[in-house]
C-alpha positions in Angstrom: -46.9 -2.6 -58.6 -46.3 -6.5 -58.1 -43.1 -5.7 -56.7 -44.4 -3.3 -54.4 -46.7 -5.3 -53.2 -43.8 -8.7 -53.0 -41.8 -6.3 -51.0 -44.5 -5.4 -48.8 -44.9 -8.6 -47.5 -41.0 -9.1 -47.2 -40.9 -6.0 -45.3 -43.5 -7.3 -42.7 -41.1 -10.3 -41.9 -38.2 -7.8 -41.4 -39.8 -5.7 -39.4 -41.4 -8.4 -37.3 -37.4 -9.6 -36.8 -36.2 -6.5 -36.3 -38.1 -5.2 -33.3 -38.3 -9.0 -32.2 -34.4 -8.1 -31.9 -34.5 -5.2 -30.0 -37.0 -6.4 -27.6 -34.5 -9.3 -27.0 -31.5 -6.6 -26.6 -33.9 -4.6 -24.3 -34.4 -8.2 -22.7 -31.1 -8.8 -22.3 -29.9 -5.3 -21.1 -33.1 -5.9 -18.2 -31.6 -9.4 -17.2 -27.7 -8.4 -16.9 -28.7 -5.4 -14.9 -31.3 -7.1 -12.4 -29.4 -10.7 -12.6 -32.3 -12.5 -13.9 -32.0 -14.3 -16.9 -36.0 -15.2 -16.7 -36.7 -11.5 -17.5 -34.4 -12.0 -21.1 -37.3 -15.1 -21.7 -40.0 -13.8 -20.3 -39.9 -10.6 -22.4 -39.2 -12.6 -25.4 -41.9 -14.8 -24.9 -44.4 -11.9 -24.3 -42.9 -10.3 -27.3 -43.4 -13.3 -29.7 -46.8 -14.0 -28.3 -47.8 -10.1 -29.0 -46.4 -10.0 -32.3 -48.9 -13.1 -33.2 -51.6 -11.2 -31.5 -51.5 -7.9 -33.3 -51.4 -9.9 -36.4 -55.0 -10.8 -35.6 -56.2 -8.2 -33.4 -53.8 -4.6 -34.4 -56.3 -3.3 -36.8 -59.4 -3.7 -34.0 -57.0 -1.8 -31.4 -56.1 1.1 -33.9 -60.1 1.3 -34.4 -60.9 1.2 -30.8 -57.8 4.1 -30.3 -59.4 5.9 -33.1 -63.0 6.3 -32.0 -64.1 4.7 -35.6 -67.9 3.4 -35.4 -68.0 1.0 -38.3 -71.4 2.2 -41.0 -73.6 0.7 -43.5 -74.9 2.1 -46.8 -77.9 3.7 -45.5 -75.7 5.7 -42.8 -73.8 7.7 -45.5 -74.0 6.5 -49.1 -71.4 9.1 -50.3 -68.9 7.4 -48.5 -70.0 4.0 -49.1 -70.3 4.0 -52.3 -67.1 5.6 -52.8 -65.2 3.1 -51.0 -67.6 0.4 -52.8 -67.0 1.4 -56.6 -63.1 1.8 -55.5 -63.3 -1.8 -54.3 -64.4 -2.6 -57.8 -62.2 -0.7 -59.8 -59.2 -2.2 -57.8 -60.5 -6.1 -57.7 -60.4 -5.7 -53.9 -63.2 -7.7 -52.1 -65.5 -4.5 -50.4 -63.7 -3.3 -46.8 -65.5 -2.3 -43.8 -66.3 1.1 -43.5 -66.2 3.5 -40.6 -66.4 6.9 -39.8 -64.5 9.0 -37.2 -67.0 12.0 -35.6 -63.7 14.3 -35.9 -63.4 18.2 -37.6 -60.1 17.7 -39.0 -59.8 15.8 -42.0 -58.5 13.0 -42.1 -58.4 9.0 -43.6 -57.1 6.0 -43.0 -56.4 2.1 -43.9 -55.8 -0.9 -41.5 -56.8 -4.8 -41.6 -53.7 -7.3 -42.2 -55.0 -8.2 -45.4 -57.5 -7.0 -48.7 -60.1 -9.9 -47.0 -59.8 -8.0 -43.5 -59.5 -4.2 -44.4 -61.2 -1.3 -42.9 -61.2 2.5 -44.7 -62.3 4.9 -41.8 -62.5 8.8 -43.2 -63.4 11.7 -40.4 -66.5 13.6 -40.4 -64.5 16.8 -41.2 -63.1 15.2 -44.6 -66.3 14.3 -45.8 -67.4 17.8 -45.1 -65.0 19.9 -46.9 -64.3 17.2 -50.3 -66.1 17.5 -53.2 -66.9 13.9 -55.2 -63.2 13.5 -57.4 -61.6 15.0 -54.2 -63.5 12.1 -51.6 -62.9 9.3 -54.5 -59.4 10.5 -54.6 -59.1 10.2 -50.6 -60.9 6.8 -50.9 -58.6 5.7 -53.8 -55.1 6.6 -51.5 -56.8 4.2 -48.5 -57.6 1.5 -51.0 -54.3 1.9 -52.5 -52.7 0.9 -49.2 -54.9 -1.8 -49.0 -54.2 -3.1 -52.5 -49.9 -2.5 -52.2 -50.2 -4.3 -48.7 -49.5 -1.6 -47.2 -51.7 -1.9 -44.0 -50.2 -5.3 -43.4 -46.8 -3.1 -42.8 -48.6 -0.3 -40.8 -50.2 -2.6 -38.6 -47.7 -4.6 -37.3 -45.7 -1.6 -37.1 -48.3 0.1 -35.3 -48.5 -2.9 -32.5 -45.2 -3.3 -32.4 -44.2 0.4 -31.6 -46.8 0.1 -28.7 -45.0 -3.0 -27.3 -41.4 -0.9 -27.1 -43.3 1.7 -25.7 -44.6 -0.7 -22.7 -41.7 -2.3 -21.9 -39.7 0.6 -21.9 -42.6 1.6 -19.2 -42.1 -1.2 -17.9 -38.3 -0.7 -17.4 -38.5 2.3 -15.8 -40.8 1.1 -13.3 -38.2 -1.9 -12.3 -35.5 1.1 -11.4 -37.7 1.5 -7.9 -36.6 -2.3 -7.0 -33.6 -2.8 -8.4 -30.9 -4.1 -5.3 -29.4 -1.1 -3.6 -26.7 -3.1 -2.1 -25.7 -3.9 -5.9 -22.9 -2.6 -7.2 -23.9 -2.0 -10.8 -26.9 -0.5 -9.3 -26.3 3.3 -10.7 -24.6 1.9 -13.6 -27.6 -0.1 -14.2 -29.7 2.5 -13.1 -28.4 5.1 -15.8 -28.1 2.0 -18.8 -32.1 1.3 -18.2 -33.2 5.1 -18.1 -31.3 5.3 -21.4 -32.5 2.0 -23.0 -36.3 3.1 -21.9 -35.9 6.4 -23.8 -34.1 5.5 -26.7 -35.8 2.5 -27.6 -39.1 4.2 -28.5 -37.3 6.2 -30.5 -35.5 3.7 -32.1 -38.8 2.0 -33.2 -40.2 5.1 -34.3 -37.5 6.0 -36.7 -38.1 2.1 -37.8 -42.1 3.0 -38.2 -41.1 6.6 -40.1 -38.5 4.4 -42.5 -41.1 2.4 -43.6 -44.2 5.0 -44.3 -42.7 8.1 -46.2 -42.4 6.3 -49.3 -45.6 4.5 -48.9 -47.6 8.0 -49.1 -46.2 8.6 -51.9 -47.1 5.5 -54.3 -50.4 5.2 -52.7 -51.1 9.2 -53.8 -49.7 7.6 -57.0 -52.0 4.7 -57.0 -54.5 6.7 -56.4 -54.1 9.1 -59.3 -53.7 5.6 -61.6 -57.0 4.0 -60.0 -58.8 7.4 -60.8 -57.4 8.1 -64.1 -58.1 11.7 -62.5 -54.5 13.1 -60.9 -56.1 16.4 -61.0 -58.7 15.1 -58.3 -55.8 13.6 -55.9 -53.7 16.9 -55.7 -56.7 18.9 -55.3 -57.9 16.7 -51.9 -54.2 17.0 -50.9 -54.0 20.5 -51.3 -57.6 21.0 -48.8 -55.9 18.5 -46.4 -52.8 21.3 -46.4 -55.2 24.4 -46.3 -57.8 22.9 -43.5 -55.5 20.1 -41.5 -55.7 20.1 -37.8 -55.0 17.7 -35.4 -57.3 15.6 -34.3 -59.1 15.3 -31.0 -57.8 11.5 -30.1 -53.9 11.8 -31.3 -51.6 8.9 -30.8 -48.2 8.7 -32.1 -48.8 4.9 -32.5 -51.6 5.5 -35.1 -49.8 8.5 -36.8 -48.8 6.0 -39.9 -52.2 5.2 -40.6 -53.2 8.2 -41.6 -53.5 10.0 -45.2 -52.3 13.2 -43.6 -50.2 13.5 -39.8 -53.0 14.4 -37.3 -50.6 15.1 -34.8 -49.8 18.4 -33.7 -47.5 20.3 -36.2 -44.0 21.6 -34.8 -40.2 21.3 -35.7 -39.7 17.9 -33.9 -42.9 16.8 -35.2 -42.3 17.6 -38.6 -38.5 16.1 -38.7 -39.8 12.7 -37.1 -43.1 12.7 -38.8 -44.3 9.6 -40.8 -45.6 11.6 -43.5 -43.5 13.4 -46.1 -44.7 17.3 -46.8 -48.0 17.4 -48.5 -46.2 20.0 -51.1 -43.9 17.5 -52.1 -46.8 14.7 -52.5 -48.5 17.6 -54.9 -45.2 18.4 -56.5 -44.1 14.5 -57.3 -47.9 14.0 -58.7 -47.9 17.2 -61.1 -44.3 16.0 -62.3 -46.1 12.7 -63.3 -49.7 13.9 -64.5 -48.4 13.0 -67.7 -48.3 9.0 -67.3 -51.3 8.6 -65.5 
């Protein structure tokens, strides 16, 4: 589990380098085409000085995106509770809680650190879980919290939005790029590619680093519980009742315990999540060590 969590925090640095080096090839792609080598710095400078920011401020964006109202005690002690005796269990000083007003069922982790983490669970999950199934939800988000986990997410998660805006952002340029250039359509056809693939290439970057993270935080979960039985059994209503939910963003898909996007054959084969039947199949092959 140390290591996990050691390679966690390594992983935030290489991410961090890796899309701070495809925003500079983006960058540099931008200047060649419009002749400006400003547009190489200022896009580097903005990407530096975002990457700091959603450091700080990611996890308050993914709330805002999510429609999470943060609760006390007295506003539902079943979650609370849950999320404070977790806490305990796990040495993990008590996260804020929220709840999202959403029917479909769903979790989820953020904060850049254990001293700055938030556990958000949907309306529609508290509805349908029974008490080991909710502490078994709870346990997965605290899990992620514990392994570092959300420190990965989130910078993922701000990071993905940045591609995403200057790939707008390129596009937009193609309406006054010179005419009388002659690497104009050339130009022209290198930034409409670079502006599609790029958010691509950052979300198979975001999907590389959360598949395997589902699956030690269902096993983290299962260890925290010393009750496995209670972790397949939530996965297993997340299967049966799972819909999307009403605010969907692909930005914030990671986050989640289970995808709340949409479900269809792209979706699937680019989602962040691995199958739920392979979660429950990898936790009753190891029932035996928790």
């Amino acid at each position: 589990m140390y290591k996990q969590i050691a390679a966690n925090k390594r992983n935030t640095v290489f991410i961090m380098l890796f899309f701070v080096v495809l925003i500079g090839a983006i960058g540099g792609i931008f200047a060649y085409i419009f002749n400006d080598l400003w547009i190489e710095i200022y896009i580097l400078v903005i990407a530096i000085v975002y990457a700091l920011f959603q450091y700080f401020a990611a996890s308050s964006l993914a709330v805002a995106m999510t429609g999470a109202k943060e609760i006390s005690k007295k506003d539902n002690p079943k979650l609370y509770n849950a999320v404070e005796n977790l806490s305990l269990t796990a040495g993990l000083p008590m996260p804020k809680v929220y709840i999202i007003d959403d029917p479909a069922p769903n979790a989820f982790a953020t904060g850049r650190d254990p001293k700055h983490a938030i556990v958000a669970a949907t309306t529609g999950l508290l509805d349908i879980m029974d008490k080991n199934e909710l502490e078994a939800v709870i346990a997965h988000e605290i899990s992620h919290v514990k392994n570092y986990d959300i420190r990965v997410s989130m910078i993922t998660f701000g990071l993905v939005c940045l591609i995403g805006f200057i790939s707008d952002i390129g596009l937009r340029m193609l309406w006054y790029r010179d005419k009388d250039d002659d690497r104009s359509p050339v130009g022209a056809i290198i930034i409409l590619i670079t502006s599609i693939f790029a958010p691509i290439a950052a979300s198979l970057a975001q999907l590389a680093v959360s598949r395997e993270r589902e699956y030690l935080a269902d096993a983290s979960a299962a260890h925290l519980t010393r009750y496995p039985e209670g972790m397949i059994s939530a996965l297993k209503k997340l299967d049966t009742h799972g819909r999307p939910m009403r605010r969907q963003n692909s930005a914030t898909e990671a986050l989640y315990i289970n995808a709340p996007l949409k479900k269809n054959s792209i979706s699937n084969l680019f989602s962040t999540h691995p199958p739920i039947e392979k979660r429950i199949e990898r936790l009753e092959n190891a029932k035996k060590s928790f």
